[in-house]
N, CA, C and O atoms as a MOPAC input file, in Angstrom:
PM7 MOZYME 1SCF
protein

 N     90.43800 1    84.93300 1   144.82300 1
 C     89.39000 1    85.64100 1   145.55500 1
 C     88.10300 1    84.81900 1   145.60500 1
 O     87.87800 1    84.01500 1   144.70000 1
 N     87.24600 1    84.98100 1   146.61900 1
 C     85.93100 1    84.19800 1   146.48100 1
 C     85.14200 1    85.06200 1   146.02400 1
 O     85.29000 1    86.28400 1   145.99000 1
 N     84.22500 1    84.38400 1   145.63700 1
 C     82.87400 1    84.63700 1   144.80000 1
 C     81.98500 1    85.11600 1   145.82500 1
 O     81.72600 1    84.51600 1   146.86900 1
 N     81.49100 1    86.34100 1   145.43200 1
 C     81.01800 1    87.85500 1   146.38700 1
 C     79.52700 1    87.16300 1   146.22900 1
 O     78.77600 1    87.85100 1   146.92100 1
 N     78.71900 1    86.00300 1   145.56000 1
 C     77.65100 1    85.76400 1   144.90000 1
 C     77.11000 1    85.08500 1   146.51500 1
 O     78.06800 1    84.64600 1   147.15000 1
 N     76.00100 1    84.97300 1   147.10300 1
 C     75.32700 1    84.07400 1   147.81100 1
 C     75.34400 1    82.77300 1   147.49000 1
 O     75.29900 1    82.20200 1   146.40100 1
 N     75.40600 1    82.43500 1   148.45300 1
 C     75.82600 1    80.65500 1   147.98900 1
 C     74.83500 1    80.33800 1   147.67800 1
 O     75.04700 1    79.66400 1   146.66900 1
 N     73.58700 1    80.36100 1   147.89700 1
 C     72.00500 1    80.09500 1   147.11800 1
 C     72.22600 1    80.55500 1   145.48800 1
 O     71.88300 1    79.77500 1   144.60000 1
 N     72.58400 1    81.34800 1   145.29600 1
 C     72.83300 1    81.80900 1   143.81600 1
 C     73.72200 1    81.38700 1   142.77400 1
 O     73.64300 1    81.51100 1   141.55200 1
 N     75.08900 1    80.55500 1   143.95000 1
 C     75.89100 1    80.22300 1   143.17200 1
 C     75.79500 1    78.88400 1   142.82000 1
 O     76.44900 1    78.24500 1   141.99600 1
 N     74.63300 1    78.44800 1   143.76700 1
 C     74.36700 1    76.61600 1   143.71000 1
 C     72.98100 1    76.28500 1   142.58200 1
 O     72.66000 1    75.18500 1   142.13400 1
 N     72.24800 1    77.78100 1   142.28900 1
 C     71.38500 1    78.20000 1   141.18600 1
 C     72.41300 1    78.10400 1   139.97700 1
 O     72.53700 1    76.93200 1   139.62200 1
 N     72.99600 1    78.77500 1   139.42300 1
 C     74.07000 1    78.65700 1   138.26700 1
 C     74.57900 1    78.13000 1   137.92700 1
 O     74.95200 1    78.11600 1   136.75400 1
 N     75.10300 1    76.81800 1   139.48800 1
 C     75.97900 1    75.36000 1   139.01400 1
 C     74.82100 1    74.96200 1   138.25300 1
 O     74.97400 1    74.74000 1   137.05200 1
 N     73.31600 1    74.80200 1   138.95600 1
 C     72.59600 1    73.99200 1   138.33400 1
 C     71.97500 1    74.14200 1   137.09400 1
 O     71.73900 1    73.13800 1   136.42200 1
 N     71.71000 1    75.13500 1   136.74100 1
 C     71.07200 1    75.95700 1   135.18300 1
 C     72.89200 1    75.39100 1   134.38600 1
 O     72.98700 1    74.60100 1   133.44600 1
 N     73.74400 1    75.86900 1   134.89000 1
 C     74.83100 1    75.21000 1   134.02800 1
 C     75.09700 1    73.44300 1   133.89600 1
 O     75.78600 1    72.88700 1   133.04100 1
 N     74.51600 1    72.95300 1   134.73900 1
 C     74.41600 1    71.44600 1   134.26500 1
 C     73.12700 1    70.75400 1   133.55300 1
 O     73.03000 1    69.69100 1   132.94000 1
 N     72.20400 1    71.73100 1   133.85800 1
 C     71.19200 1    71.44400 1   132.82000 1
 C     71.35500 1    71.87800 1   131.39700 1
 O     70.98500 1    71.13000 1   130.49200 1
 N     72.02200 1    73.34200 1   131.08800 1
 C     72.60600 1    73.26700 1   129.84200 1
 C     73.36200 1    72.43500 1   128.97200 1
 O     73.18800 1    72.29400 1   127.76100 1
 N     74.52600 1    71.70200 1   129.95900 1
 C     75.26900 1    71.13800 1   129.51500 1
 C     74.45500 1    69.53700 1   128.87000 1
 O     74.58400 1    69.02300 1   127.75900 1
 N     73.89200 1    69.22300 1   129.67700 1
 C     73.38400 1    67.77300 1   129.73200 1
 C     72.01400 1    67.81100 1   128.69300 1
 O     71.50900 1    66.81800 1   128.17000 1
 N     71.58100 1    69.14700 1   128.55000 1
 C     70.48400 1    69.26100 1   127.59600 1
 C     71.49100 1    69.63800 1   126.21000 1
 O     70.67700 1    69.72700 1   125.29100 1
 N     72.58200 1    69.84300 1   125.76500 1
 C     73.21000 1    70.31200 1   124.73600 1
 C     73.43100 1    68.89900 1   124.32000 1
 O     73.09900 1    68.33100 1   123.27900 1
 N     74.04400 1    68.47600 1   125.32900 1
 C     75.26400 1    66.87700 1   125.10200 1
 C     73.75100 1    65.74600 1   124.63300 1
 O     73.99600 1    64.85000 1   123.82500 1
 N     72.46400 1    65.85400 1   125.11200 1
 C     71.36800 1    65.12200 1   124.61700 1
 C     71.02200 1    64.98900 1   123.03800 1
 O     70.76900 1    64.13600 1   122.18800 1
 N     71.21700 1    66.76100 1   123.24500 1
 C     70.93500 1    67.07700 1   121.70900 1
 C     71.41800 1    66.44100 1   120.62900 1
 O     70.94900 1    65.74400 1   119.73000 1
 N     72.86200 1    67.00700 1   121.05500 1
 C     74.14000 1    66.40200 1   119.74500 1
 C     73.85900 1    65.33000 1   119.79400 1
 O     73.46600 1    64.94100 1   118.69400 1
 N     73.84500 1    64.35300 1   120.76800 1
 C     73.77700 1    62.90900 1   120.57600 1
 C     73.10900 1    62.28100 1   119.44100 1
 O     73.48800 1    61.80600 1   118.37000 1
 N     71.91000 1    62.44800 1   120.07400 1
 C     70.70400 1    62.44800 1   119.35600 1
 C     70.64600 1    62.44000 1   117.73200 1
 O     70.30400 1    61.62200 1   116.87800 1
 N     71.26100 1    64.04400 1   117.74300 1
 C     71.16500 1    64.96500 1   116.50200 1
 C     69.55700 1    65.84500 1   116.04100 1
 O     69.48100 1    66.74100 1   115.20000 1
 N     68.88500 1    65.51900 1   116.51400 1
 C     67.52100 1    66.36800 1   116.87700 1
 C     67.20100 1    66.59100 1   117.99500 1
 O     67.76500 1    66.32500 1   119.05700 1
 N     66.10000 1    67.18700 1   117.73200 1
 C     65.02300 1    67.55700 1   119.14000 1
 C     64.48100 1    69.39700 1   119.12200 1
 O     64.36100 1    69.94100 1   118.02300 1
 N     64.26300 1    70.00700 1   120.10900 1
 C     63.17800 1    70.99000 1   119.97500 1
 C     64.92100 1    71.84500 1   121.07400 1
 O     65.31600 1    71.62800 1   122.22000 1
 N     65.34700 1    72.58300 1   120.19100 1
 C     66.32900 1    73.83500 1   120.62600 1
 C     65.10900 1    74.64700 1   121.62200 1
 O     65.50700 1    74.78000 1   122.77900 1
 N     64.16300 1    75.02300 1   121.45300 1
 C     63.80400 1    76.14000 1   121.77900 1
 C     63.47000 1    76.61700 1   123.51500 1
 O     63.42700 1    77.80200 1   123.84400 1
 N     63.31900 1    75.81600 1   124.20300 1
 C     63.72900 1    75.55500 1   125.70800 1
 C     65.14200 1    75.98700 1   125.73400 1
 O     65.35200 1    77.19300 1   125.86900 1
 N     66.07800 1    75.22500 1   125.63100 1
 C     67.75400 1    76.05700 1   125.86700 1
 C     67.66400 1    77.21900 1   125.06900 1
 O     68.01400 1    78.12300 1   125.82800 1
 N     67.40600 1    77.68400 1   124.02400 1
 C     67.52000 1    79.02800 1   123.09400 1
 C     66.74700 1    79.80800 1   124.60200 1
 O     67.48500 1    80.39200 1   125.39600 1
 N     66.12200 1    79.77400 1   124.70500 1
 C     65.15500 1    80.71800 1   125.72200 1
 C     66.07800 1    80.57800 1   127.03900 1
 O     66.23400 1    81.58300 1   127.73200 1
 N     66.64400 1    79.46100 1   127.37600 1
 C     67.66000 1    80.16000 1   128.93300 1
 C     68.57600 1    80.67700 1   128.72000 1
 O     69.04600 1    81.58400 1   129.40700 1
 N     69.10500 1    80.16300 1   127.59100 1
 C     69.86800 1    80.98200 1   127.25900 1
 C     70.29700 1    82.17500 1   126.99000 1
 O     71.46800 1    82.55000 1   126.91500 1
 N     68.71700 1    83.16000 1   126.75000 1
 C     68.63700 1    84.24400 1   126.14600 1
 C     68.44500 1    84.76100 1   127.38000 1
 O     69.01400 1    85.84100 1   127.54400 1
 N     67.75200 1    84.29400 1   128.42200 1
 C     67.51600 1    84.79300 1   129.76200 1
 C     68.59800 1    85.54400 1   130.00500 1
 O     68.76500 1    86.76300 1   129.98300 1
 N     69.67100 1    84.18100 1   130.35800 1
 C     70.63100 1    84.35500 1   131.28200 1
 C     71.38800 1    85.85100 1   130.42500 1
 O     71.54100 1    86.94800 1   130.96200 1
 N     71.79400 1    85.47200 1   128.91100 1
 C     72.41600 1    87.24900 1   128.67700 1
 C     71.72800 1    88.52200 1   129.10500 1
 O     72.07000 1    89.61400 1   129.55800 1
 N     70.63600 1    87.92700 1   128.77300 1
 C     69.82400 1    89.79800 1   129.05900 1
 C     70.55100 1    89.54800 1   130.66900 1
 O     71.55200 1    90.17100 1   131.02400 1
 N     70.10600 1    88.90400 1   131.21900 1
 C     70.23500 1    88.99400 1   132.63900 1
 C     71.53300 1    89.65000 1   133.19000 1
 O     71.59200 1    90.51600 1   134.06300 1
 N     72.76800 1    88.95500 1   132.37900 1
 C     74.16700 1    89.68100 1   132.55900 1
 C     74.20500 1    91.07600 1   131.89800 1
 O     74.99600 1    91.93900 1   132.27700 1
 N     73.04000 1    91.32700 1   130.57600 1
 C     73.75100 1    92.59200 1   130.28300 1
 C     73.07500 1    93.59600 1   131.10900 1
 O     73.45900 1    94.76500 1   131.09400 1
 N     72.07800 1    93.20200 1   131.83800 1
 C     71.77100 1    93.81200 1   132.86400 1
 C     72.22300 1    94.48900 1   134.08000 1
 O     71.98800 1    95.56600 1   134.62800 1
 N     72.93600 1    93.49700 1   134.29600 1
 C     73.80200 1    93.94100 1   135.28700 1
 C     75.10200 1    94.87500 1   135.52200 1
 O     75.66500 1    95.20900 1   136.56500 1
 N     75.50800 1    95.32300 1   133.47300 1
 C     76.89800 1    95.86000 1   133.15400 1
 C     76.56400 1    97.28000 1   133.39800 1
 O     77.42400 1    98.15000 1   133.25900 1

């Protein structure tokens, strides 16, 4: 089935999901740095889904 989402929305989510990814994969690398930027989209994005249940 396709995705009922606006394609503006769904090209929003690819991108918040590749900034997660690429800000996680920095991290580990690394092994430091300041979590608290991803902790906070992160927290967005759930409220945001449990919002929607």
């Amino acid at each position: 089935p396709e995705n009922a989402l606006p394609a503006d929305v769904r090209r929003n989510v690819a991108a918040i999901g590749r900034w997660i990814f690429a800000t996680s994969s920095r991290l580990r690398e690394e092994g430091h740095g300041d979590l608290d930027t991803l902790i906070d989209v992160n927290a967005a994005i759930r409220e945001g889904l449990k919002a929607k249940t």
